[in-house]
TORTORZA-993523 format. One record per residue (C-alpha): residue number from 1; chain; z negated, y negated, x. Coordinates in steps of 0.02 Angstrom, whole numbers, plus 50000, padded with zeros to 5 digits. Layout:
<rs>
  selo  roke      z      y      x
   NUM     A      Z      Y      X
...
</rs>
This chain:
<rs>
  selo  roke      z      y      x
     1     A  50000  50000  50000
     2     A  50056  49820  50072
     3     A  49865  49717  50060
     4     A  49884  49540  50139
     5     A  49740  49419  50131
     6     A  49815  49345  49971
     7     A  49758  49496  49892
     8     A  49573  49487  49942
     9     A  49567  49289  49898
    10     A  49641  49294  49724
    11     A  49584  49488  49705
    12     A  49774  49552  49653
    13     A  49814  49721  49700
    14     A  49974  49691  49746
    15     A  50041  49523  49854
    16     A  50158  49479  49681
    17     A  50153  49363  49567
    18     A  50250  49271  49425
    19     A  50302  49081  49421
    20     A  50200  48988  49286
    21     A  50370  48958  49185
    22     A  50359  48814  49052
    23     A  50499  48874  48967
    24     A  50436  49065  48905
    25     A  50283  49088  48813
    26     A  50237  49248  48810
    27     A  50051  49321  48815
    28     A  50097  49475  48845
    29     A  50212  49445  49010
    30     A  50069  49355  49089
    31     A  49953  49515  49067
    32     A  50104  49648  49090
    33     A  50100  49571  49280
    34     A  49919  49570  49289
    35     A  49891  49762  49215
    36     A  50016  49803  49352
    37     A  49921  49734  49503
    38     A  49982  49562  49554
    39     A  49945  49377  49487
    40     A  50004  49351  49311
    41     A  50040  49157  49242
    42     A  50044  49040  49098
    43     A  50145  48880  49115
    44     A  50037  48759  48997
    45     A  50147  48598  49024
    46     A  50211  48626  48837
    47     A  50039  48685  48741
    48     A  49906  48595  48676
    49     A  49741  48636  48672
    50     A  49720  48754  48553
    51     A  49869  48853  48589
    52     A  49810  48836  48785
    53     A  49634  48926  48707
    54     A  49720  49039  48600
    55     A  49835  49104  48743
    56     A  49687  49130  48857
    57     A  49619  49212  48727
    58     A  49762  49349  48682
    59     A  49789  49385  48883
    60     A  49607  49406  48909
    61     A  49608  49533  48764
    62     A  49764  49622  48845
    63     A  49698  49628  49042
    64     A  49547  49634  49142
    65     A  49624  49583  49286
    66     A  49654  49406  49351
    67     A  49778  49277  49298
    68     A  49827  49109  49337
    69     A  49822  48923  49207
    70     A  49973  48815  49293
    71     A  49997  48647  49246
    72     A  50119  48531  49316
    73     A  50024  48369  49377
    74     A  50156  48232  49337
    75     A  50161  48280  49153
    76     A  49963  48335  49132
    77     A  49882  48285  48977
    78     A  49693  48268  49014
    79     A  49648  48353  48843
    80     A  49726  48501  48905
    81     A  49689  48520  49075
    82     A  49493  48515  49017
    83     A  49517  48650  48898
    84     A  49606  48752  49050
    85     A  49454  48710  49142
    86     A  49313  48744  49011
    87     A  49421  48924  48993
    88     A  49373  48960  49184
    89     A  49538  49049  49233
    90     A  49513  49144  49403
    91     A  49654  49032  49465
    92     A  49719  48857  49430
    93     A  49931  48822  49477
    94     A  49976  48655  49516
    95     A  50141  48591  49557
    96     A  50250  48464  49537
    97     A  50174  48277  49592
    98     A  50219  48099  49600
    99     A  50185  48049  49771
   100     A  50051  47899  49723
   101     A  49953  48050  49610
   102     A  49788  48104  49700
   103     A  49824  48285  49703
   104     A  49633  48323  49779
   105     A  49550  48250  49620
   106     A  49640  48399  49509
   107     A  49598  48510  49635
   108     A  49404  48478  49670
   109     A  49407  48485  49489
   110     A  49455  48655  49481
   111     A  49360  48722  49621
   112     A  49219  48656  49533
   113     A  49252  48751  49380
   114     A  49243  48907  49482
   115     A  49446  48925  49503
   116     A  49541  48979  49666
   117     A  49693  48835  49672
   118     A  49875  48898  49728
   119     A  49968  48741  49730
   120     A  50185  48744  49756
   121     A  50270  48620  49868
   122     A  50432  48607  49908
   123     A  50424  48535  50061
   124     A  50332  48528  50237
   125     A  50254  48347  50202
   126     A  50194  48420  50026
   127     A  50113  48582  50113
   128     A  50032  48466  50231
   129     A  49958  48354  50096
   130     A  49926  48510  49977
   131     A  49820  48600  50119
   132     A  49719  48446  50160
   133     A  49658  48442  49982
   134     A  49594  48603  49972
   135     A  49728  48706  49899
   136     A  49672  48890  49933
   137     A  49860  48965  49930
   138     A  50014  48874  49960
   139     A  50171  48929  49875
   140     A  50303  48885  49971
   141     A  50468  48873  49861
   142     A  50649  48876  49919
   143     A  50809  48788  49832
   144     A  50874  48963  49794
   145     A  50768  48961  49657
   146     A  50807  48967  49464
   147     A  50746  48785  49375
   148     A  50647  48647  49476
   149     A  50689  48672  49638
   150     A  50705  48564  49804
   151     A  50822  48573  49940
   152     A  50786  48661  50089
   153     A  50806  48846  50082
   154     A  50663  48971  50078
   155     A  50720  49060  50259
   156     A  50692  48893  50336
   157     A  50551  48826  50234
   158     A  50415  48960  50234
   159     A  50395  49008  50413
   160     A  50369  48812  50439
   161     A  50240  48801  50289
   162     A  50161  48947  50378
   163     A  50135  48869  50536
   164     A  50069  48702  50466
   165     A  49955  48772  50340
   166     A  49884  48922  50443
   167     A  49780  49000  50418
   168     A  49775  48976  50223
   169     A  49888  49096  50138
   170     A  50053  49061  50096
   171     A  50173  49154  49959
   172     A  50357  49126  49966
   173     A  50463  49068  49826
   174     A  50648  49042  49770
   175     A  50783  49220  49799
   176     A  50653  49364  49773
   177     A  50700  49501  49652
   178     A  50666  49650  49763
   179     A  50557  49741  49890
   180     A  50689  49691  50018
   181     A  50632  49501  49977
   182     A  50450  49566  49983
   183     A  50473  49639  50169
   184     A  50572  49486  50229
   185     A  50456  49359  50156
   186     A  50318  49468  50258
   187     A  50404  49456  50399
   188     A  50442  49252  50363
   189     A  50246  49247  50390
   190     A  50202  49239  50216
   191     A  50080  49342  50122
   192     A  50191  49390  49968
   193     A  50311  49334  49835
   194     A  50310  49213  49683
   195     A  50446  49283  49570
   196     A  50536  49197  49412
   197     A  50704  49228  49371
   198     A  50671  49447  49391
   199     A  50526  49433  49269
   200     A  50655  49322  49139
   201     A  50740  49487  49131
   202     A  50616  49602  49073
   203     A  50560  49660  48916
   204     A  50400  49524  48878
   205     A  50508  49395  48933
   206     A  50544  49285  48751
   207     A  50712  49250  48804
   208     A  50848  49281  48683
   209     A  50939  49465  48733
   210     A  51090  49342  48751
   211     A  51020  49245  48906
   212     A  50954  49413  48989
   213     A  51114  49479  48977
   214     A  51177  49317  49065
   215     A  51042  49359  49214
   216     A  51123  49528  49233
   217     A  51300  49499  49214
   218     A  51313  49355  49351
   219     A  51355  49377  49537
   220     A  51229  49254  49589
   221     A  51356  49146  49635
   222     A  51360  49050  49459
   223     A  51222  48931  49474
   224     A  51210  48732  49499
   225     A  51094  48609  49537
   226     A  51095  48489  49420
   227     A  50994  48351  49329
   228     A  51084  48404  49160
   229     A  50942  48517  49081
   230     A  50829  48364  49121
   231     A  50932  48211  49033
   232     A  50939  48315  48875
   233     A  50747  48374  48861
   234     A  50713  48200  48901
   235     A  50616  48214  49043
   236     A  50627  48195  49233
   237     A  50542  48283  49378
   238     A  50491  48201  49534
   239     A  50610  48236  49668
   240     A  50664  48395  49605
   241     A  50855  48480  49538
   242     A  50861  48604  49406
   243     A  50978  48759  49461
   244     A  51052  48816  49315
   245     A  51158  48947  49242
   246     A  51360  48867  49263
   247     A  51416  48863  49086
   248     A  51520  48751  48974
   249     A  51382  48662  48927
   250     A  51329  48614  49092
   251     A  51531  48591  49150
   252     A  51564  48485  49001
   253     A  51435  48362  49051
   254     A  51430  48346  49262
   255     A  51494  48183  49288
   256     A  51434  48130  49127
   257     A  51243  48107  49148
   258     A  51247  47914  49093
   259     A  51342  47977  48917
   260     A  51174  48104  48911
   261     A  51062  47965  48909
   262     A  51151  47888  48776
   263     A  51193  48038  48672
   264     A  51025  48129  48714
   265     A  50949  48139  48540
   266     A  51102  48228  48474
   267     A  51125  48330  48624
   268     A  50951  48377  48616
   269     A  50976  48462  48421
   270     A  51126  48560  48476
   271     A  51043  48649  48643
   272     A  50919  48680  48527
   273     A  51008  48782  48384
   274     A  51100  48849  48536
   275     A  50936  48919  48600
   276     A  50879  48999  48440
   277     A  51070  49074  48393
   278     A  51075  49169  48594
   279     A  51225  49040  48643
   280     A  51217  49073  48822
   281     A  51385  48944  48851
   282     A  51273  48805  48737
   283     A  51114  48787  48801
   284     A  51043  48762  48990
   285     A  50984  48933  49067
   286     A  50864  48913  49220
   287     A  50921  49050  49329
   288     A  50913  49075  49521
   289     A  51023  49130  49655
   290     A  50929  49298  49661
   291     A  50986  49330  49496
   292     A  51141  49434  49593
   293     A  51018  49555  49624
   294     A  50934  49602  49447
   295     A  51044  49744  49358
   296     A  50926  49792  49221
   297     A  50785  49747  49124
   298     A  50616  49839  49137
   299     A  50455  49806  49091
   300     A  50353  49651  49208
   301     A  50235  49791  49256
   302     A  50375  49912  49307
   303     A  50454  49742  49398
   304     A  50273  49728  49498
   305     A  50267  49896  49552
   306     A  50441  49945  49576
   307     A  50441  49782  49706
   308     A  50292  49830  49793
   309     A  50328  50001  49829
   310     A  50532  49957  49900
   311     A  50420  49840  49999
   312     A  50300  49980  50068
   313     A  50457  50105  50102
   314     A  50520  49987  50173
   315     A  50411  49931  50310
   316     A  50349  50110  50354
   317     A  50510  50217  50358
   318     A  50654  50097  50396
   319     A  50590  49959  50510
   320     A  50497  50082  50632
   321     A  50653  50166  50658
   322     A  50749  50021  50751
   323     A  50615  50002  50870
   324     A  50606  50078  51036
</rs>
């Protein structure tokens, strides 16, 4: 079994966990990852209070194990962060900051309510500033990524994250599907993977069959980055592209962003009948380069341990034999 220290801080069995995705709301994904061994999430950056407390409440009744509350800190509603905090979730996600926000004020916060604190960045400055304020596990995320994404790729970014932020754990985000991305994110210096787009594609994911079939069928190579999912929520993130799933939707307006602006209300009605109907060509899909790799659609749990144990084959039967 592959045991890094991330395991012993946040008590996971199993260095895996799933990206606190906004977009999904499913209960029973967050505990399908925890049952299995690694660090299950709940994006909270669309509930309120008493649908944070009543998700917190269904996952607690479907795992013992841990799980994480994330919140994103340039859209946090105060109301609901102190209901995250008066649940006392093992761990607390942050990501996403304006730079003027004092990122060691959520996190004290936290700590003080008896949560570990993984916090993402993006960046090397970020990690730096993250680690400073007391973030327990940085979660160092790539541009390969499916939604809110920076720049820099994940090969280059997490072996620098590791060396600034050592020795605090790191996990490495943004083109892991597999236990090949498991073993080469070890290898990056990291202590395991955060995973989104591979758990869209499994059976607790909420997503309409339509857009997992989208995730399978692609070649990876299908995928933008783009401010278009953005303009027509109506809301921008700080320094961070959306990658998103090519389609006509997202064709028909690149190049057209200031007619989004104007148009948004309208736009906004359409993605979202095309969301309910399955109209994969009609409605932004968040969806990461990695998503080349995914061919079927199991359960999160099966995801967890089929990743961990390619990981572990990997390591002690294939890499020993090109050494000499």
């Amino acid at each position: 079994m592959i045991h890094t220290p991330v395991c012993e801080l946040l008590e996971i069995e199993h260095p895996i966990a799933i990206g606190g995705m906004g977009s999904i709301f499913s209960p029973d994904l967050v505990a399908s990852v925890s049952n299995a061994g690694g660090l299950g999430a709940l994006g909270c950056h669309n509930l309120n209070t008493t649908q944070i407390h009543d998700a917190v409440t269904t996952i607690r009744a479907l795992t013992k194990n841990v799980f994480a509350l994330n919140f994103l800190i340039f859209d946090i509603e105060e109301e609901c962060f102190e209901t995250a905090l008066e649940e006392k979730p093992a761990i607390m996600a942050f990501a996403w900051p304006y730079a003027h926000q004092n990122i060691k004020s959520f996190i004290d916060r936290a700590h003080n309510a008896g949560c570990k604190v993984t916090f993402m960045v993006n960046g090397l400055p970020e990690a730096v500033k993250a680690a400073d304020s007391g973030a327990d596990v940085i979660i160092a995320q790539g541009t390969e990524g499916g939604g809110h994404v920076g720049w820099i790729s994940t090969m280059c970014l997490v072996p620098m994250v590791v060396d600034a932020v050592a020795p605090i754990p790191v996990l490495a985000a943004g083109g892991f599907a597999d236990g090949r991305g498991l073993a080469a994110a070890l290898s990056l210096g990291a202590d395991g993977v955060l995973m989104g787009t591979r758990f869209l594609a499994s059976k607790e994911s909420p997503l309409h069959k339509n857009f997992k079939q989208a995730i399978l069928d692609t070649d990876g190579h299908n995928t933008m980055l783009t401010e278009i999912p953005d303009l027509a929520a109506g809301k921008v993130w700080p320094g961070a592209m959306s990658r998103a799933y090519r389609n006509q939707f997202i064709e028909r307006w690149a190049g057209r962003e200031w007619e989004i602006r104007q148009k948004r209300d309208e736009i906004f009605e359409t993605v979202k009948e095309a969301r309910i109907s399955g109209n994969i060509d009609e409605a932004p899909l968040s969806m990461g380069q990695d998503s080349g790799l995914i061919k079927d659609i199991p359960t999160a749990s099966e995801i967890v341990k089929r990743v961990a144990k390619e990981a572990e084959q990997i390591m002690r039967s294939v890499l020993p034999k090109i050494l000499k």
